[in-house]
C-alpha positions as CSV (number, residue, x, y, z in Angstrom):
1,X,0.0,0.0,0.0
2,X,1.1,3.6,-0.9
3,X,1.2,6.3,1.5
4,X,1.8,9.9,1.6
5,X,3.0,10.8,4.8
6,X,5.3,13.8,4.9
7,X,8.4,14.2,6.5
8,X,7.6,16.0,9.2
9,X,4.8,13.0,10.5
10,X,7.5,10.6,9.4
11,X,9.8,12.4,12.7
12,X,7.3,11.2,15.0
13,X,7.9,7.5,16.0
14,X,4.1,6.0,16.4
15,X,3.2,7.4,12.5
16,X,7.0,6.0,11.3
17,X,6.2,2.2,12.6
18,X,2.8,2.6,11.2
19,X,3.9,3.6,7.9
20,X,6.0,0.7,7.9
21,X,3.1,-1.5,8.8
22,X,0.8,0.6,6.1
23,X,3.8,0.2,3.3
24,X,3.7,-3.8,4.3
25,X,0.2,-4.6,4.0
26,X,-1.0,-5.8,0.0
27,X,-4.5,-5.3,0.6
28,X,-4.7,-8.9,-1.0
29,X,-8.1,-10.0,1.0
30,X,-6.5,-13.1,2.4
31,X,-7.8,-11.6,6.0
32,X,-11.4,-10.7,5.1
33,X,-12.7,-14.2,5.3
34,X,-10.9,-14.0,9.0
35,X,-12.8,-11.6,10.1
36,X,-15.7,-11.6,12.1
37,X,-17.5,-8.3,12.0
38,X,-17.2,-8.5,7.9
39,X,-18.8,-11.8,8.0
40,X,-21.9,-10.9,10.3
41,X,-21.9,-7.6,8.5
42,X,-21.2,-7.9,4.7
43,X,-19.7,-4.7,4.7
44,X,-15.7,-4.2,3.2
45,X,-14.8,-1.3,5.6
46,X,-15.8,-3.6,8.4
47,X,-13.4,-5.9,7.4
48,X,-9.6,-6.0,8.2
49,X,-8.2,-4.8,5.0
50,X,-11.1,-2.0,4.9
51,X,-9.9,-0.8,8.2
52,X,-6.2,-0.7,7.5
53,X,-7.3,1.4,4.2
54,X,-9.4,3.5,6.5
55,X,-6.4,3.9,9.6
56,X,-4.0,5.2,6.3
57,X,-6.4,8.0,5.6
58,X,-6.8,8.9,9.1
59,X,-2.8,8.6,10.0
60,X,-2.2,10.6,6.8
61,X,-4.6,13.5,7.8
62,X,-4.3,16.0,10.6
63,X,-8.0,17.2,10.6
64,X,-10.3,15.5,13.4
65,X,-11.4,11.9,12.9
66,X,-14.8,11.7,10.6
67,X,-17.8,10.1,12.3
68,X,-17.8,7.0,9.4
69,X,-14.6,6.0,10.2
70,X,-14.8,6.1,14.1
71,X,-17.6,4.0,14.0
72,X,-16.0,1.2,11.6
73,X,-12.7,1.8,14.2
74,X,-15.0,0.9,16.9
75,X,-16.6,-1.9,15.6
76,X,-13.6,-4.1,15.1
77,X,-12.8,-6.9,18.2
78,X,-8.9,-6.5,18.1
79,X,-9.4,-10.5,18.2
80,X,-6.2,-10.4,15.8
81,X,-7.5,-13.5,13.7
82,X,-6.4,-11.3,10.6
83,X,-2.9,-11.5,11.5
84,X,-2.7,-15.1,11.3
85,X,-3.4,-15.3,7.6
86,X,-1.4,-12.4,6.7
87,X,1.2,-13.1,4.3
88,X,3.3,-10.3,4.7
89,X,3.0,-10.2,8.6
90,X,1.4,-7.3,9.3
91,X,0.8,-6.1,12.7
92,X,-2.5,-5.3,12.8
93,X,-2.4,-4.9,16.1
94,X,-0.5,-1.8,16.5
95,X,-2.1,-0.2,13.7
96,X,-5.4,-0.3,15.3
97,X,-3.8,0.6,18.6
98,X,-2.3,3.8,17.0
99,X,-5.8,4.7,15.6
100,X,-7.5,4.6,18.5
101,X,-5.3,6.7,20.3
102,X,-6.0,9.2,17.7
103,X,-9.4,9.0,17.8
104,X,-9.3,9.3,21.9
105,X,-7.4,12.3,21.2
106,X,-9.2,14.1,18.3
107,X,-12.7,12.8,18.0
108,X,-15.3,14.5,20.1
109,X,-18.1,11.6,21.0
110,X,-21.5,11.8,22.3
111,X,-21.6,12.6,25.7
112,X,-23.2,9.1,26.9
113,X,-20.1,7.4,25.0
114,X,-18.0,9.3,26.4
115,X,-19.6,8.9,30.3
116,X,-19.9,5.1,29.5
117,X,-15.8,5.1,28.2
118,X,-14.9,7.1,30.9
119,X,-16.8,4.9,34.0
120,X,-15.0,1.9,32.0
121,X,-11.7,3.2,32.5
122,X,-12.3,4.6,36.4
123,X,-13.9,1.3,37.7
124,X,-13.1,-2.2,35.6
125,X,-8.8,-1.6,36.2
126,X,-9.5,-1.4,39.9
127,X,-10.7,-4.5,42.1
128,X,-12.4,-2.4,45.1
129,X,-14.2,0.4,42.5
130,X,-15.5,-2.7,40.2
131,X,-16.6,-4.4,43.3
132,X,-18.7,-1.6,44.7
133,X,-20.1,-0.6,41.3
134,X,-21.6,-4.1,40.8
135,X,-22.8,-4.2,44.5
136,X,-24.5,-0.3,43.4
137,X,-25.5,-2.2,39.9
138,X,-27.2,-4.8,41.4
139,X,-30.2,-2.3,43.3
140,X,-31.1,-0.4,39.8
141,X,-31.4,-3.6,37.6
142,X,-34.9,-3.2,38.1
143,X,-34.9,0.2,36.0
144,X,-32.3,-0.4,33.7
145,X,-34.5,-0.1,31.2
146,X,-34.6,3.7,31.3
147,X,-31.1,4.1,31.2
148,X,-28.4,4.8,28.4
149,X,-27.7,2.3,26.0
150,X,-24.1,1.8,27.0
151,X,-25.1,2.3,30.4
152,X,-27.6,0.1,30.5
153,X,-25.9,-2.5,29.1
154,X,-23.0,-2.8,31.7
155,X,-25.5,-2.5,34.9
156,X,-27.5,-5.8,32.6
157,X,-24.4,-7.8,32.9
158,X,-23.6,-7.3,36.5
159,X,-23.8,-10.7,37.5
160,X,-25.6,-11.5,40.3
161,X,-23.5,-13.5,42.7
162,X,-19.7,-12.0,43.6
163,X,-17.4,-13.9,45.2
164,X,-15.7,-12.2,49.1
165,X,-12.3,-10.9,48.1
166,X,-9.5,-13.5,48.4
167,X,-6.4,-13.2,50.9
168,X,-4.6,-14.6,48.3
169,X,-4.8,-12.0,45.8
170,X,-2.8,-9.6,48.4
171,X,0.7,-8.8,48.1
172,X,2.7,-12.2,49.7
173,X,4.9,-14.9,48.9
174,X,3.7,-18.4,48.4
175,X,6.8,-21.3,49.4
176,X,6.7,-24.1,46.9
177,X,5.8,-27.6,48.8
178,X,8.8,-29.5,48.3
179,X,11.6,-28.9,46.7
180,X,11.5,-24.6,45.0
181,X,12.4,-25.6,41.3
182,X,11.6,-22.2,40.4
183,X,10.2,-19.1,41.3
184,X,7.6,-16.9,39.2
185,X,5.5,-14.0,39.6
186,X,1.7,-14.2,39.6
187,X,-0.3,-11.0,37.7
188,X,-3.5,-11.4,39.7
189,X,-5.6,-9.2,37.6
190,X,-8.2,-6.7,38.0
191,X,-11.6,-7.4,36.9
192,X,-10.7,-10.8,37.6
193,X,-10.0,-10.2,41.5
194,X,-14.1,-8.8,41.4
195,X,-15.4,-11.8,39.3
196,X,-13.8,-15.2,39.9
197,X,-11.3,-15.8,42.5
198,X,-10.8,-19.1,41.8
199,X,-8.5,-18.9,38.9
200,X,-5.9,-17.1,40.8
201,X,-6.2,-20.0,44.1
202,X,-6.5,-22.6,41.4
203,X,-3.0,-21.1,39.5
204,X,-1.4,-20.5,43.0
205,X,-2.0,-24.2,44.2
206,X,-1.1,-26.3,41.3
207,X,2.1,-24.2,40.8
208,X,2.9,-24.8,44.3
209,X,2.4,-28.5,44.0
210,X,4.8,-28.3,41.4
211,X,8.0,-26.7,42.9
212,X,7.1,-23.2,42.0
213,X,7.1,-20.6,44.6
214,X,4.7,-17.8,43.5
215,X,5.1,-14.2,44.7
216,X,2.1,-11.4,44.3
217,X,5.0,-8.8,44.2
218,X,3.8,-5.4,45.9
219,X,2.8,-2.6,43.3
220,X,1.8,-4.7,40.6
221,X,-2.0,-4.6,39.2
222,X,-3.8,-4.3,36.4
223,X,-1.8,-4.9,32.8
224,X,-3.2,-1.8,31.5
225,X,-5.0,-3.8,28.4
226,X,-8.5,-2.5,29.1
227,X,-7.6,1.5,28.8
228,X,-4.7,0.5,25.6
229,X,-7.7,-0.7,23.7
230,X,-9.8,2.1,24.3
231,X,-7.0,4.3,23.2
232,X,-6.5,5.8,26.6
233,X,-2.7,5.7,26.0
234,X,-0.8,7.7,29.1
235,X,-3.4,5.2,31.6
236,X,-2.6,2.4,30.0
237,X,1.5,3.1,29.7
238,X,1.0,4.1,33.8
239,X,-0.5,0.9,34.6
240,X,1.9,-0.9,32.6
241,X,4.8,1.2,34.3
242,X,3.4,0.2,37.5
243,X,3.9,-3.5,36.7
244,X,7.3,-3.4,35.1
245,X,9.2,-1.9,38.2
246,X,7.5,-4.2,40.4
247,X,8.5,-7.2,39.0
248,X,11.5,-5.6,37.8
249,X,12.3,-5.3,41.8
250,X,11.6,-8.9,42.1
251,X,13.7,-9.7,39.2
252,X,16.9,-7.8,40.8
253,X,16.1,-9.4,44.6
254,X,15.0,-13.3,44.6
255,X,15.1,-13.6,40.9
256,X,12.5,-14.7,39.1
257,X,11.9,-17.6,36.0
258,X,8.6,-16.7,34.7
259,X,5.8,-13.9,35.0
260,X,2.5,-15.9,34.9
261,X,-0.4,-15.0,33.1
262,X,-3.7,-16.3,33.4
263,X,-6.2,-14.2,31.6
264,X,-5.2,-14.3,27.9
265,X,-6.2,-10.7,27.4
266,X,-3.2,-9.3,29.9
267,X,-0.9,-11.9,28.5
268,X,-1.5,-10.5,24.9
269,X,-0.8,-6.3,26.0
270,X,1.8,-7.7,28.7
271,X,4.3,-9.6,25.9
272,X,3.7,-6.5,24.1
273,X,5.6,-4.0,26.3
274,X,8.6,-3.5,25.1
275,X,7.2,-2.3,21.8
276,X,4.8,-0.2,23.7
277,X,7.8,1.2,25.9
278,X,9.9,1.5,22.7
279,X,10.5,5.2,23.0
280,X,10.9,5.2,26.6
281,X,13.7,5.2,29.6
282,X,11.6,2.0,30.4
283,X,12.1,0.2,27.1
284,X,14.8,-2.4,27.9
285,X,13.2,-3.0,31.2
286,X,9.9,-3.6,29.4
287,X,11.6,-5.7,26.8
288,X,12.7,-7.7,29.4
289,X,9.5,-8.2,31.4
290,X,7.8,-8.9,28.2
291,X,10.0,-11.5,27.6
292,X,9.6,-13.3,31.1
293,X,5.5,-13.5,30.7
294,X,4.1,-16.6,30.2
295,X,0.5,-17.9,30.1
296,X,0.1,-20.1,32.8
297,X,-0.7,-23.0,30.0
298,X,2.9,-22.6,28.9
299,X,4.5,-22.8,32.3
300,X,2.3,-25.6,32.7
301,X,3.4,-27.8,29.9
302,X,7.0,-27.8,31.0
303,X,6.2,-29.3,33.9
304,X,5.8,-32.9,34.6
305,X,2.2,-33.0,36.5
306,X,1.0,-35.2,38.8
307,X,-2.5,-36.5,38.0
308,X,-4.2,-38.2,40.6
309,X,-7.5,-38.9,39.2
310,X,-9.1,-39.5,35.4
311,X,-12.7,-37.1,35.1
312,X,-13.4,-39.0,32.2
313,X,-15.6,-35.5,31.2
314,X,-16.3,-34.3,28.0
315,X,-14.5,-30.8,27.9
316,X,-15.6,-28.2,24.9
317,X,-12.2,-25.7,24.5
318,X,-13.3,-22.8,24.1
319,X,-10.0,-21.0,22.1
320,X,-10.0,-17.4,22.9
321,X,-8.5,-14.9,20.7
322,X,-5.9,-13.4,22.7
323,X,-4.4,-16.6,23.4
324,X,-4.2,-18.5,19.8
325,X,-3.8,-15.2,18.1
326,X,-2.4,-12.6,20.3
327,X,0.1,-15.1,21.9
328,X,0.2,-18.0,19.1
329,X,-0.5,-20.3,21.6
330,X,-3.4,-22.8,19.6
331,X,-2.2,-26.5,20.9
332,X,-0.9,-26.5,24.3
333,X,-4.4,-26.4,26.3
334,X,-5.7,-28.6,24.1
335,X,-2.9,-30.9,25.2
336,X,-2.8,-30.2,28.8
337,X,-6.8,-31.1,29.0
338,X,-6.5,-34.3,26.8
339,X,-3.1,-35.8,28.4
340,X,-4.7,-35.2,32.0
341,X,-7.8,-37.3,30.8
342,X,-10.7,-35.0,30.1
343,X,-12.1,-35.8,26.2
344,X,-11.6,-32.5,24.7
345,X,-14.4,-31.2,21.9
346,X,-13.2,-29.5,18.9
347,X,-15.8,-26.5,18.3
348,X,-16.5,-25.8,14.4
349,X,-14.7,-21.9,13.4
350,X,-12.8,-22.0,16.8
351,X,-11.1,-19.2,15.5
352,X,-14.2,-17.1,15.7
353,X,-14.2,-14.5,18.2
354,X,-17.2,-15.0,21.1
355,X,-17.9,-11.3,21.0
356,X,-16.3,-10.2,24.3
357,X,-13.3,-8.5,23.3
358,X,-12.7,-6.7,26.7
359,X,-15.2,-3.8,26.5
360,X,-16.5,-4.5,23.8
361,X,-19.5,-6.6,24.8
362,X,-20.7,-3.4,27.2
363,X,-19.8,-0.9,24.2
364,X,-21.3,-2.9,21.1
365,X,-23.5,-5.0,22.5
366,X,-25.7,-5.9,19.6
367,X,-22.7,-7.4,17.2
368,X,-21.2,-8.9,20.8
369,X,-24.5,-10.9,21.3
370,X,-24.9,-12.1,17.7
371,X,-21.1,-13.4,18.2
372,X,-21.9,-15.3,21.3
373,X,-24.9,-17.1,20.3
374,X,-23.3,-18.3,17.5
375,X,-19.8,-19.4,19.6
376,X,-22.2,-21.2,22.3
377,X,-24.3,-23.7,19.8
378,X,-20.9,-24.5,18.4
379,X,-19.1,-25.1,21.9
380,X,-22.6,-26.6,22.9
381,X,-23.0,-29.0,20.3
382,X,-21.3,-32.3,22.0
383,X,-23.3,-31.7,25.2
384,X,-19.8,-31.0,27.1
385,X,-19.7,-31.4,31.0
386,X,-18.1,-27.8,31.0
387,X,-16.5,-25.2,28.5
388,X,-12.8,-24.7,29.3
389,X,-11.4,-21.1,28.3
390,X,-8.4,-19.2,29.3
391,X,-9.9,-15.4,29.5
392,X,-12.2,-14.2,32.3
393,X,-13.9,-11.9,29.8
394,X,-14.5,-14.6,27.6
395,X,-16.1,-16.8,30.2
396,X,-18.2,-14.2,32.0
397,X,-19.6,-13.7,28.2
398,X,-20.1,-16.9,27.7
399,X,-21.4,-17.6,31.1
400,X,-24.2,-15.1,31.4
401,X,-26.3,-17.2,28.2
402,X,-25.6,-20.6,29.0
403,X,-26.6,-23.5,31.9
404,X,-23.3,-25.1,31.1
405,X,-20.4,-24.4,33.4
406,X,-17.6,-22.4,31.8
407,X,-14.4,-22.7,33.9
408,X,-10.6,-21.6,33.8
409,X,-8.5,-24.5,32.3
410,X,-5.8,-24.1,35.3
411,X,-9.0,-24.9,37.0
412,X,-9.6,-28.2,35.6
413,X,-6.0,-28.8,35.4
414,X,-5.7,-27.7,39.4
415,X,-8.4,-30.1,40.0
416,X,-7.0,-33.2,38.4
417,X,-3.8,-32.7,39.9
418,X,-5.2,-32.9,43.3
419,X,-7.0,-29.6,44.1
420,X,-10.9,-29.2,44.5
421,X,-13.3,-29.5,41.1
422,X,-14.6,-26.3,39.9
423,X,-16.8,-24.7,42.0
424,X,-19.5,-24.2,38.8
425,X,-18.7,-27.6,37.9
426,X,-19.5,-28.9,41.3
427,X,-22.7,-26.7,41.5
428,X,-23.8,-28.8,38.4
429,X,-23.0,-32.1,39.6
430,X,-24.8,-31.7,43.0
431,X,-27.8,-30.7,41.0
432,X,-27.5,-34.0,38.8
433,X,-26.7,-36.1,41.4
């Protein structure tokens, strides 16, 4: 692709990589069939290669961001499933990054988008805020019918059970039982500390079984993923910069083999640091830290783990986006759940995004809804025991329209290897039996 940047937007770093990216792309169409909001939609500029042509023209011109082109911005999922057919390796991913930060920047939105954007950003990045604002969400479900669209949709998805905070999300260190054979740091999350603690006492146990010794290093939070995607760049970078000289203190004291990840999502913006830190005095400590993270799948398979008992369930894997595209890891849960016994069902177009996408499902709920009923009669197809993902957006979204239990693999994997079964699993059985 051609472009007609000048030299003085060529001097600024951000337009320079994406010209690079721009200049790479062929605008052959080997991504459109890829991408999910082109088939539900029909339209090309809702398609990967229409947006790329769209981010050119809005990189290449100074004036503020039209209307058209915010909204076909908005409507993509960042699921990245366009990058895996790519032939000349474009990053879409920065690209679309880049744009929104523009658009944050330039674009003046309505003034409920920009409420519902900005309550996003103040509450979901902070455990006790998210807590309380579900607790507060929870009494005006009953009129959330006269309420904003955006707004209305994220007081709909409060869900109505929370889980009491979890000790073990707090700053500590966790000794390895045994023998220490290594020693890794956990990212505990944000949202995630509101929604399910399980996954995070489920990842601290089997790790611990294991040799590990897991530290929840003081300072560190959330990833900064869910304000990056929303273009709400200096957040983001703080949150990140937050993380990076936490564990970079850990890294220069007890050492440290692995930064564990266990919400695809963070794992995807995490890896990604040092090109987000490029241009700054943190860059080769962000290089380094991104090259320490691992989802906890991949720690997981280079260990030898101890099963004590065969399920014998029928286990649909749910692939989430972030993890087979975003970190290019397809196989390895797959692998996991089958080698430790469970019969793992292969869901037609697994590469299809479910529609959660971080914020999207509370800021385009109507193309997030379509995507999920048509993810959950694939993954429901087999009659599976339990869906098995690795993103707590992705199972909260999949969990609030289905009877079937959707749990953390580490979960299942945790429970196999001598920990308790799944707490929605359980619920299930108890009813069955």
């Amino acid at each position: 692709m051609q472009t007609k940047f000048t030299d003085q937007q060529l001097s600024v770093p951000a337009i320079a990589n994406s010209d690079v990216e721009l200049r790479a792309c062929l605008q052959c169409d080997y991504c459109t069939p890829n991408c999910p909001t082109f088939k539900l939609l029909g339209d090309e500029y809702d398609s990967s290669r229409g947006r790329v042509y769209l981010i050119k023209g809005l990189l290449e011109n100074e004036d503020k961001p039209d209307q058209k082109t915010v909204d076909y911005i908005d409507r993509c999922l960042s699921c990245l499933a366009c990058m895996s057919t790519c032939p000349s390796s474009v990053h879409y991913q920065h690209l679309m990054d880049h744009a929104r930060e523009v658009i944050e920047r330039k674009h003046h939105r309505k003034p409920v988008d920009r409420l519902s954007r900005w309550l996003l950003a103040k509450i979901l990045p902070y455990p006790q805020r998210f807590r309380l604002a579900m607790r507060a969400a929870r009494t005006i479900k009953p009129v959330a019918s006269v309420l904003p669209g955006p707004i209305r949709g994220m007081v709909d998805y409060t869900p109505d059970r929370l889980p009491p905070p979890s000790p073990n999300d707090l700053p500590q260190v966790f000794p390895a039982h045994g023998q220490r054979n290594s020693r890794v740091a956990l990212l505990t999350g944000c949202a995630q500390q509101a929604l399910n603690t399980d996954i995070n006492e489920a990842t601290i146990r089997i790790l611990r079984r294991h040799g590990c010794e897991v530290v929840i290093p003081h300072g560190s939070g959330c990833c900064g993923a869910l304000t990056h995607h929303m273009g709400k760049t200096n957040e983001s970078l703080a949150a990140a910069a937050k993380n990076i000289q936490a564990w970079m203190k850990e890294l220069e004291g007890d050492g440290l083999d692995a930064i564990v990840i266990n919400t695809s999502g963070c794992g995807t913006v995490i890896k990604d640091y040092g090109f987000m830190f490029r241009n700054d005095s943190l860059g080769q400590q962000a290089a380094t830290i991104a090259g320490l993270a691992k989802d906890v799948t991949e720690v997981l398979s280079g260990m030898k783990l101890n099963y004590l008992i065969k399920p014998g369930l029928r286990i649909s894997y749910h692939a989430t986006c972030s993890l087979q595209f975003g970190q290019r890891i397809r196989f390895t849960p797959r692998k996991l759940l089958k080698s430790a016994g469970f019969t793992v069902l292969e869901p037609r177009d697994s590469h299809t995004c479910c529609g959660a996408a971080g914020t999207y499902n509370l800021l385009q709920p109507e193309i997030s809804r379509q995507l999920k009923e048509s993810k959950l009669k694939e993954l429901e197809a087999g009659s599976p025991a339990a869906i098995a993902a690795g993103n707590i957006g992705c199972m909260m979204h999949l969990a609030s329209s289905t009877e079937t239990p959707v749990v953390h693999t580490v979960e299942l994997l945790d429970w196999v290897t001598g920990g308790p079964m799944p707490r929605s699993l359980s619920e299930v059985c108890s009813k069955a039996g």
